[in-house]
C-alpha positions as a printed Julia matrix, in Angstrom:
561×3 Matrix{Float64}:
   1.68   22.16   -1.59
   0.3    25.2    -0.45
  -0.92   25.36    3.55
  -4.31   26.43    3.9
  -3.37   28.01    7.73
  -1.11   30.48    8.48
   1.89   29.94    9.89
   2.4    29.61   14.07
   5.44   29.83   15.78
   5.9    27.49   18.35
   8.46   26.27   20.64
  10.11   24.12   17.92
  10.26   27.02   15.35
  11.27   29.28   17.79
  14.68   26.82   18.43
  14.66   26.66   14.51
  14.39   30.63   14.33
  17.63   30.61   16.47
  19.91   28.26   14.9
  19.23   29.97   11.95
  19.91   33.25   13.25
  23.46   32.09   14.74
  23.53   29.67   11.33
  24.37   26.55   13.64
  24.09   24.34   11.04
  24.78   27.05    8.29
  21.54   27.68    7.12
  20.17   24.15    6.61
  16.73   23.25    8.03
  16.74   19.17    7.67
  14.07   17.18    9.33
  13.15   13.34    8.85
  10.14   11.3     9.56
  10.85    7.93   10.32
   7.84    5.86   11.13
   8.17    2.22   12.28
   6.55   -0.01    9.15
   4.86   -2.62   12.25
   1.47   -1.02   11.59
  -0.62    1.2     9.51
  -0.3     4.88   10.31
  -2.83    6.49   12.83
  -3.68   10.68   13.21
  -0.77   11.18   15.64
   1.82    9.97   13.11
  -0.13   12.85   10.69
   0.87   15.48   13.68
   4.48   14.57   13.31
   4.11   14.49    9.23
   2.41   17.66    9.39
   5.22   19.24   11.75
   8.53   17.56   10.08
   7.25   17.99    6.45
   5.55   21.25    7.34
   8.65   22.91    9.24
  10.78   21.96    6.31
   8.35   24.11    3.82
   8.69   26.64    6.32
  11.94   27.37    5.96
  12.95   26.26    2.55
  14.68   22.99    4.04
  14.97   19.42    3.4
  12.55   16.45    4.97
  13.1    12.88    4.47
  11.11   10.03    4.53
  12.7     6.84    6.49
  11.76    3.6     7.79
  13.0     2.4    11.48
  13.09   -1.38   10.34
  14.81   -2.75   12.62
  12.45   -5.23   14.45
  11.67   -7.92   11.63
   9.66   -9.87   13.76
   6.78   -6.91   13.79
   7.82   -5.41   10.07
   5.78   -6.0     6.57
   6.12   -4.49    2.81
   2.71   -4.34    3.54
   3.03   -1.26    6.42
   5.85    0.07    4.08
   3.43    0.57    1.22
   0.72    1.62    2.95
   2.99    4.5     4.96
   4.17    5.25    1.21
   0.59    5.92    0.52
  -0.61    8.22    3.16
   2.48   10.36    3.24
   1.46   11.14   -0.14
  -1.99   11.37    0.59
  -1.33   14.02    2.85
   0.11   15.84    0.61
   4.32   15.66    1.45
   6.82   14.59   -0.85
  10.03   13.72    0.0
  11.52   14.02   -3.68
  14.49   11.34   -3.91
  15.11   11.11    0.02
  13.78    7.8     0.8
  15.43    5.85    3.32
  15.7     2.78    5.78
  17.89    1.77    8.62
  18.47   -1.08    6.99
  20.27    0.89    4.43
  22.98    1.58    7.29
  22.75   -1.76    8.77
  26.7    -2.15    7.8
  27.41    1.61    8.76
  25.99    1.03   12.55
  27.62   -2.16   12.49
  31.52   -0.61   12.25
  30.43    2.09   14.36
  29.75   -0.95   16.97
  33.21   -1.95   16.19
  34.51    1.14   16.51
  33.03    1.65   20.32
  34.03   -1.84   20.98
  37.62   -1.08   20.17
  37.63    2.09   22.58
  36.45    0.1    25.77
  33.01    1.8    25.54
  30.82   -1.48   24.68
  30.67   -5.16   25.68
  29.19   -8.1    24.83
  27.25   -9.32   27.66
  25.39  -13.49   28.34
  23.01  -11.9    30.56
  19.48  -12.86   29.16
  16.82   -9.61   29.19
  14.92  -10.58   32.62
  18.92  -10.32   34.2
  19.5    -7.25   32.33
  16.48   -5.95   34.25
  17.35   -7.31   37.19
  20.96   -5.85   37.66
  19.49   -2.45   35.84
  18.49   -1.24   39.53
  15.46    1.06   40.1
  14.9     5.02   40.01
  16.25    5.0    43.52
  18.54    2.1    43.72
  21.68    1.88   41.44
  22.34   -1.05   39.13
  25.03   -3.43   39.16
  27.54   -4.17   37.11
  27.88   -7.14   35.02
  30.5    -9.87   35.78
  30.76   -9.48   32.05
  31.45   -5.94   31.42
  35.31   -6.28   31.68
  36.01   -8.94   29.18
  38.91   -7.5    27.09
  38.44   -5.76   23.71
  39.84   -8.94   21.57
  37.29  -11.18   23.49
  34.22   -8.84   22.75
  35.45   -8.53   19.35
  35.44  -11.86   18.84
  31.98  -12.12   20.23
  30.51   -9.46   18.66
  31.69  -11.09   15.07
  30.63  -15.29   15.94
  27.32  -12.6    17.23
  27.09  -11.48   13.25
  27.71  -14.57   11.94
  24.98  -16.6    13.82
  26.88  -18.88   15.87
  24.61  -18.16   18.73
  20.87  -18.57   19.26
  18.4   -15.59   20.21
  18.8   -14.06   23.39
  21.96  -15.75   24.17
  24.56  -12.94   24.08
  23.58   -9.17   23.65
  26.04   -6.22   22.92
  25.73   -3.26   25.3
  27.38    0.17   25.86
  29.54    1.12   28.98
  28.6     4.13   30.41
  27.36    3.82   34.14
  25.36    1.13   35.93
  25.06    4.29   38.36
  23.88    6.61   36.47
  20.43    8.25   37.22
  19.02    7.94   34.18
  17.83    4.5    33.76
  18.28    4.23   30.01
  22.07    5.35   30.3
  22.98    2.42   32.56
  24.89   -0.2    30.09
  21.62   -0.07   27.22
  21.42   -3.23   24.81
  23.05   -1.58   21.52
  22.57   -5.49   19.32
  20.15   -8.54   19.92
  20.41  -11.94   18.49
  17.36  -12.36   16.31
  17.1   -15.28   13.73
  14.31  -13.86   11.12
  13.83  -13.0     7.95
  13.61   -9.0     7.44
  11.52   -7.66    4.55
  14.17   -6.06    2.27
  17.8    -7.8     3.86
  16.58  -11.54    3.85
  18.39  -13.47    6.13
  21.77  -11.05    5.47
  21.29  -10.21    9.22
  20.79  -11.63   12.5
  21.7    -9.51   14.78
  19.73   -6.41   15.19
  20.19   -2.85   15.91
  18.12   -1.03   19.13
  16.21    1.53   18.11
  17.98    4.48   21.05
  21.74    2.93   19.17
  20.13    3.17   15.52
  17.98    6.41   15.86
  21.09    9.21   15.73
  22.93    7.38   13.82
  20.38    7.52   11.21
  19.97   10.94   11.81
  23.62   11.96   11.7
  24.32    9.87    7.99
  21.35   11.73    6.57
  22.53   15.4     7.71
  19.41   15.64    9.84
  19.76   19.0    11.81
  16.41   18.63   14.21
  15.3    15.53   15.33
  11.42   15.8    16.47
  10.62   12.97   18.85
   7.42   12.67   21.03
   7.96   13.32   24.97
   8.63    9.64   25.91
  11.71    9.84   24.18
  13.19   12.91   26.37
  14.89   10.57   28.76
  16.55    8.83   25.84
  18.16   12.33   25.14
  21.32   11.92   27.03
  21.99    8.46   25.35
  21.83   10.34   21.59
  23.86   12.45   22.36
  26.75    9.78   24.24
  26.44    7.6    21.31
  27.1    10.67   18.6
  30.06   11.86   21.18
  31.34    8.8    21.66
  31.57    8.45   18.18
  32.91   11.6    17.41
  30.27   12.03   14.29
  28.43   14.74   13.24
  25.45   15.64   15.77
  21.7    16.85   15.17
  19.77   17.7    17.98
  17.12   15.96   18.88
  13.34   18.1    20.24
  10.58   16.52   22.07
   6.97   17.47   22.07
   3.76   16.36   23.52
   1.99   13.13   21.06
  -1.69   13.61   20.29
  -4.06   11.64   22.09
  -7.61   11.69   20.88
 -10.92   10.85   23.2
 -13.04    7.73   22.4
 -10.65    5.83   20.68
  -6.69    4.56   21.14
  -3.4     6.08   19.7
  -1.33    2.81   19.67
  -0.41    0.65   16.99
  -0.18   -2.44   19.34
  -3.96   -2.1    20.88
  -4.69   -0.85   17.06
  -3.13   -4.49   16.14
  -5.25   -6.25   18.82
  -8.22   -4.8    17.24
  -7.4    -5.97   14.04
  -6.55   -9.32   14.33
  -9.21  -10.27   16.68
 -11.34   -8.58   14.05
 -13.22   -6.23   16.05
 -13.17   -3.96   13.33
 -12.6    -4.79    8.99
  -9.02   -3.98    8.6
  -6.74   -1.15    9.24
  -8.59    0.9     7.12
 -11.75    0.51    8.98
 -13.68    4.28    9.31
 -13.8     3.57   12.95
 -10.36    3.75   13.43
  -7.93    6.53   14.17
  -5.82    5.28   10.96
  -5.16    7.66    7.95
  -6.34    4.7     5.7
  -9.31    4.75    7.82
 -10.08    7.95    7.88
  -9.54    8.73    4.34
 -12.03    5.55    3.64
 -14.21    7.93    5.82
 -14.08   10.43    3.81
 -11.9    12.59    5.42
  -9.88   15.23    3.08
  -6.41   15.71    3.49
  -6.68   19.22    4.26
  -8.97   18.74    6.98
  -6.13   16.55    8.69
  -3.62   18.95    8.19
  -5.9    21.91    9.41
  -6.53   20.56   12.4
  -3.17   19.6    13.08
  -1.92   22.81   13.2
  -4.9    24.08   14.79
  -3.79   21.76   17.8
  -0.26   23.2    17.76
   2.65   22.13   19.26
   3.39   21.73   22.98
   5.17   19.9    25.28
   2.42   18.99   27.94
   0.6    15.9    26.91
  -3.22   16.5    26.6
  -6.6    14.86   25.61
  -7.93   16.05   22.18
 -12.21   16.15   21.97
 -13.6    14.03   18.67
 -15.21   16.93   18.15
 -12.86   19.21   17.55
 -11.23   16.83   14.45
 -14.96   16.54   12.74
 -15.44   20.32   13.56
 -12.41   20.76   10.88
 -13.4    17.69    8.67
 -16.58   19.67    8.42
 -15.51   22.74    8.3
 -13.37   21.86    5.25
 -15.98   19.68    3.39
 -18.61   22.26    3.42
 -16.36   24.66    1.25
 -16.02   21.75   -1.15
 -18.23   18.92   -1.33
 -21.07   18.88   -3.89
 -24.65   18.31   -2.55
 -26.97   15.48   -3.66
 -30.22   14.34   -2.2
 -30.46   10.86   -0.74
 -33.36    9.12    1.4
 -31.86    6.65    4.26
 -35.11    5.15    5.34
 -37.56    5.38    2.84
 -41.06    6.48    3.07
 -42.67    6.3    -0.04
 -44.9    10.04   -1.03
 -47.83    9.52   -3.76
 -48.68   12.77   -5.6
 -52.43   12.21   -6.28
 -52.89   15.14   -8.14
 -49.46   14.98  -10.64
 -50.25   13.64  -13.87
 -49.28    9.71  -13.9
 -47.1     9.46  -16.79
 -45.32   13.16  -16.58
 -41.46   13.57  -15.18
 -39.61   17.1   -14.9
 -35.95   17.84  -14.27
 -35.87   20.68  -11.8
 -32.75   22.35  -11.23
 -30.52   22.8    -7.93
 -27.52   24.0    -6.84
 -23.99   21.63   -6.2
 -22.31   23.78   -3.58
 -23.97   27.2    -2.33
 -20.43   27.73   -1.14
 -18.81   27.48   -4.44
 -20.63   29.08   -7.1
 -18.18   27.45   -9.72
 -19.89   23.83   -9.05
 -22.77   25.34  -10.89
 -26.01   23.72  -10.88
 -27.66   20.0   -11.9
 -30.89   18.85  -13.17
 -32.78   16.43  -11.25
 -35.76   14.27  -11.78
 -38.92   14.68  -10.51
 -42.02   12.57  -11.18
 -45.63   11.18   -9.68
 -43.58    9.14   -6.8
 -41.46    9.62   -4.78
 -39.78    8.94   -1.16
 -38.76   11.14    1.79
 -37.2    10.24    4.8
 -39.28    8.54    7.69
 -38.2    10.33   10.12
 -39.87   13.94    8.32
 -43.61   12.97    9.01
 -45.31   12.11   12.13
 -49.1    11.2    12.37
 -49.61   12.31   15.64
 -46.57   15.35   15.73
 -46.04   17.69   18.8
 -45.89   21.14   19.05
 -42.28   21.6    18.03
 -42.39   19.26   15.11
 -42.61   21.14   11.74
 -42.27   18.82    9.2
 -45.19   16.74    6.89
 -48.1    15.51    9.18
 -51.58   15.01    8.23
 -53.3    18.14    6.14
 -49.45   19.93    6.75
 -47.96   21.71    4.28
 -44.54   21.45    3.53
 -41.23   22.54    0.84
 -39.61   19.48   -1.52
 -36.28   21.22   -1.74
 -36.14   22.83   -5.19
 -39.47   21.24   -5.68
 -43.23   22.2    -4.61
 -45.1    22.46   -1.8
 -47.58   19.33   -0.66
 -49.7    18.27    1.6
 -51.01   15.2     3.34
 -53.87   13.97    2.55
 -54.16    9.92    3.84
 -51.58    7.25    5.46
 -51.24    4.17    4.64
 -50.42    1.6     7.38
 -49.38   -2.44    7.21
 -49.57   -4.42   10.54
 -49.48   -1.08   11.96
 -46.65    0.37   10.46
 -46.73    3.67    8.22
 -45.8     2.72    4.62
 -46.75    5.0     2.11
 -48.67    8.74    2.1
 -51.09   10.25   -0.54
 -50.33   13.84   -1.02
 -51.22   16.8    -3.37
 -48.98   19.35   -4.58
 -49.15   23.04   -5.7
 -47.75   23.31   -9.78
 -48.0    26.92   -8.76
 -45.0    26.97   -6.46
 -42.74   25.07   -8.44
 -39.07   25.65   -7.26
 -40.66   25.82   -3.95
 -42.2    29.29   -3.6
 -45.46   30.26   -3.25
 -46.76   33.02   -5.59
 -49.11   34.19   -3.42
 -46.57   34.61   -0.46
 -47.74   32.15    1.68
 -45.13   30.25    3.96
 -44.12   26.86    5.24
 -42.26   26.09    8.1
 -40.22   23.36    6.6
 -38.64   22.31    3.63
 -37.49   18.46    3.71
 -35.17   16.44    0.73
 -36.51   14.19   -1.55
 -36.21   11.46   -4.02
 -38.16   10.58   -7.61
 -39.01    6.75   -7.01
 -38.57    5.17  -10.84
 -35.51    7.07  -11.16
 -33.66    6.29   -7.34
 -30.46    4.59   -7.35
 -30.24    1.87   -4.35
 -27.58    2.24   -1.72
 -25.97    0.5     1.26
 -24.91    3.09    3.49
 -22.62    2.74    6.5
 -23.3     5.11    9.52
 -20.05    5.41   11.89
 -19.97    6.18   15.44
 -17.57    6.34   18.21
 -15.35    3.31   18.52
 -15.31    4.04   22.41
 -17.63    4.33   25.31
 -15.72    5.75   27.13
 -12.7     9.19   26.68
 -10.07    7.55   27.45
 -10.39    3.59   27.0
  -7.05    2.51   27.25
  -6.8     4.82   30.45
  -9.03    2.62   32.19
  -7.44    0.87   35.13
  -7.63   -2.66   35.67
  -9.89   -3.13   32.67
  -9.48   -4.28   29.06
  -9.79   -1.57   26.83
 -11.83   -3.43   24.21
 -14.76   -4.0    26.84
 -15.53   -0.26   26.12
 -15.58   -1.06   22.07
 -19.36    1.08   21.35
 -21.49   -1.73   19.85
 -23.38    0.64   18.01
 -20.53    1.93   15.91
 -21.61    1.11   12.94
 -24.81    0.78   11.74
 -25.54   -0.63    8.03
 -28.81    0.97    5.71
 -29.3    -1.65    2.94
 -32.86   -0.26    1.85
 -31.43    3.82    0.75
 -32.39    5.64   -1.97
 -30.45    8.05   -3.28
 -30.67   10.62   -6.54
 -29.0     9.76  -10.0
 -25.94   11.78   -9.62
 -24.82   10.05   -7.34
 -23.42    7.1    -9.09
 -21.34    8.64  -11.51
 -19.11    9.34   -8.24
 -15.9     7.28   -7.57
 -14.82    5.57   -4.69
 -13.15    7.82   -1.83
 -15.3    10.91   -3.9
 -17.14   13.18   -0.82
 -20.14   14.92   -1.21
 -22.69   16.45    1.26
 -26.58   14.53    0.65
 -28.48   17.88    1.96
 -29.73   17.97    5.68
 -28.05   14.35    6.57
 -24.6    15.03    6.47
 -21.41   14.47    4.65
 -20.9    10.93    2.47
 -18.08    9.38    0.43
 -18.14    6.33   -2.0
 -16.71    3.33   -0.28
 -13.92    1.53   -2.33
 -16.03   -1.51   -2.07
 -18.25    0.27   -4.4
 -18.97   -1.51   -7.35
 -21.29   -0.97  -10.75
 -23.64   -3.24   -9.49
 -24.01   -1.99   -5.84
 -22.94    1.71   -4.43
 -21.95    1.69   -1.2
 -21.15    4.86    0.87
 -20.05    5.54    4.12
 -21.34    8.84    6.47
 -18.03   10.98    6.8
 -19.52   13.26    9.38
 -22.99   14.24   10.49
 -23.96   18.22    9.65
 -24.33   18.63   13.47
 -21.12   20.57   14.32
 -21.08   18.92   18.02
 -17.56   21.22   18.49
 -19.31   24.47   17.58
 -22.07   24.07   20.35
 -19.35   23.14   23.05
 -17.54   26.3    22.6
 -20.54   28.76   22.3
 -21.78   26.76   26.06
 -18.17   27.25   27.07
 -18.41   31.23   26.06
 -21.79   31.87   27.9
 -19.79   30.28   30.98
């Protein structure tokens, strides 16, 4: 796949650069990506696909795709499948390297053994709230357990009746011994196993003790040959335990990078409060166009490229930071305009009688797909005696600054002719249908005698109109940061106008031989896609982005400043 951005350096490829230059790991660039399958993947997991697949293209290395199963209480083939599919989606392939830490569950298991039998782990009775309790605090050391010297034999023992399921969940644990002192909270005496009786998607009930993810993680990383291991900036303080485990074993050693996650405004970048939304059905599914989720977003409409565009446009740092909205649809728009086709739709009909065109007559008058991409060519569309326009492009009473159709106003039909208004029609008050004339001299929508218009508005031929439910997305959010906000939950800041659903559109021909997830531009609205709801019998699209490049008029105000 070829990367339509140049490559950056950054602080990540500048540590790469150097290994390779002092061939560390003798010339091999090997990175993993090794999502959790408890959730559908969200735009921050795209960041770390983008860097681990994309720094592996960089430098003519390896990048594997693996699954950190080792929580079946939270896992599903259904996250597994779905992770499958956006990886892809993206555009990465990780050829034949597809793996799962339940592929090493025996592996980690002997190494267990193995650190058992060398003094340096324990099984321990204490439940998880006395864990806690004899942890200590950032200032205050921890304590030991009255358990932490039982003899190798006895925690052997233990650790195997553990395996075997003689004891119940949360009984016994196994931990590590390193020091109840030490000043790094996560190296005092971590849980390495937990008893947990449950089924796991692709073991059964093989299992029941379970593997932590900080004991798990490099040893993962050290069977597949991983030689950087890119973790997001809450895992920095889990550093020091890597790298004890991998000494302690004596096994080969990758080293693991942190950098700063992606956080987005106006919506939330976690798969639990993602869950909560979900399942209390605030919004339809993981792959609701609300949500940060790649399913979402490519039900959206978004393209792949726009994703990975703007994830390297964001770079990579190690400062956590707030991301606009607008920036994301600034490159979602950016991208679509170079490639979408344009159609004409109407998304609240007003209906435009030509008094003038002759009743039975219908033309096909010819526009262009993409004035971006001359190779999209050109398409005939009807055009007959009625038609409809968008409400919003007359006003009876208009001010000074309005320039489109009004009483005796002339205006452009895109590719069309000019017309003007000549009577409104009004139910209980309510404007429902114009009479208009047009000009067969400036068909294609010039005037051959030079005269000008100050508008030129889209259109659709009535008889020939295709219906259409269309789905117009907003902000999830209220507010930047919702699950920032202190003492609040963040779903009371859910927008209640984030969605709003057209049933009554109109929209030209064309349009339905599209398929579902197929984007387009309709001219002067914005950019569409066909939902996968979408059947023969009822189109259905939802608004990608609106042509209003919100991110473009930020930075020119920023630039006058």
């Amino acid at each position: 796949m070829e990367s339509t951005e140049p490559i950056t350096k950054d602080f990540i490829r500048e540590i790469i650069d150097e290994d390779v230059r002092t061939k560390k790991y003798k010339d091999r660039v090997h990175t993993r990506f090794p999502p959790e399958p408890n959730g559908y993947l969200h735009i921050g997991h795209a960041k770390s696909i983008c860097l681990n697949f994309g720094i592996a293209e960089d430098y003519q290395g390896l990048c594997n795709l693996r699954f950190d199963d080792t929580n079946p209480t939270k896992e599903e083939e259904e996250y597994v499948q779905s992770i499958i599919e956006n990886v892809k989606w993206l555009g990465f392939d990780w050829e034949n390297r597809l793996f799962f830490a339940s592929d090493y569950f025996e592996k980690m298991y002997e190494y267990a053994v193995q650190l058992v039998k060398a003094g340096k782990a324990y099984v321990d009775d204490f439940t998880a709230d006395k864990i806690t309790e004899y942890r200590g605090t950032l200032t205050k050391p921890g304590r030991n357990s009255p358990y932490r010297d039982r003899s190798v034999e006895e925690n052997l023992d233990l650790l195997q009746r553990m395996k075997a399921g003689e004891f119940p969940n949360g009984q016994k644990v196994l931990r590590a011994k390193i020091d109840m002192a030490h000043p790094n909270l996560n190296m005092r005496d971590p849980v390495m196993y937990r008893i947990l009786h449950a089924n796991h998607h692709r073991t059964g009930d093989t299992w029941c003790i379970y593997p932590m993810y900080d004991w798990a993680h490099g040893l993962e990383d050290s069977v597949e040959g991983i030689t950087h291991s890119i973790c997001t900036l809450e895992f920095e303080n889990h550093r020091p335990l890597y790298d004890w485990f991998l000494d302690a074993l004596a096994v080969y050693h990758p080293q693991q990078i942190e950098f700063a996650r992606l956080n987005l405004s106006y919506t939330v970048m976690s798969k639990r409060l993602l869950l909560q939304l979900v399942e209390g059905k605030y919004v339809a599914g993981w792959d609701d166009p609300r949500l940060p989720t790649i399913s979402g977003m490519r039900r959206r409409g978004y393209s792949p490229s726009s994703i990975r565009n703007f994830c390297k446009r964001i770079g990579v740092a190690k400062v956590n930071s707030m991301v606009d909205f607008e920036f994301l649809e600034h490159n979602v728009r950016d991208d679509l305009n170079k490639t979408s086709a344009r159609f004409m739709g109407v998304l609240r009909p007003l209906k435009v009688v030509l008094e003038n065109y002759p009743d039975h007559q219908k033309e096909e008058l010819e526009a262009v797909n993409n004035p971006e991409d001359p190779a999209l060519g050109k398409r005939r569309i009807p055009f007959s005696k009625t038609l409809f326009i968008e409400q919003d492009d007359f006003m009876e009473n208009p001010p000074k600054d309005f320039y489109r159709l009004a009483p005796d106003r002339e205006v452009r039909l895109r590719y069309a002719y000019f017309i003007k208004c000549s009577k409104v029609v009004k139910k209980d008050g309510k404007i429902v249908e114009l009479y208009c004339t047009y000009d067969p001299a400036t068909k294609g929508g010039y005037a051959p005698d030079g005269r000008k218009v100050k508008s030129t508005i889209h259109w659709v031929s009535d008889p020939h109109a295709i219906s259409a439910e269309v789905r117009l997305y907003d902000r999830l959010f209220t507010v930047v940061d919702p699950a920032g906000q202190k003492e609040a939950d963040f779903k009371e800041f859910l927008n209640p106008h984030s969605l709003d659903v057209l049933h009554e559109c109109r929209v030209e021909p064309a349009v339905s031989t599209l398929k579902p997830f197929d984007r387009f531009q309709f001219e002067r609205l914005g950019y569409f896609c066909v939902d996968p709801e979408a059947t023969q019998n009822k189109l259905v699209l939802n608004r990608t982005v609106e042509l209003r490049d919100a991110w473009a008029k930020i930075q020119k105000t920023a630039q006058k400043k």
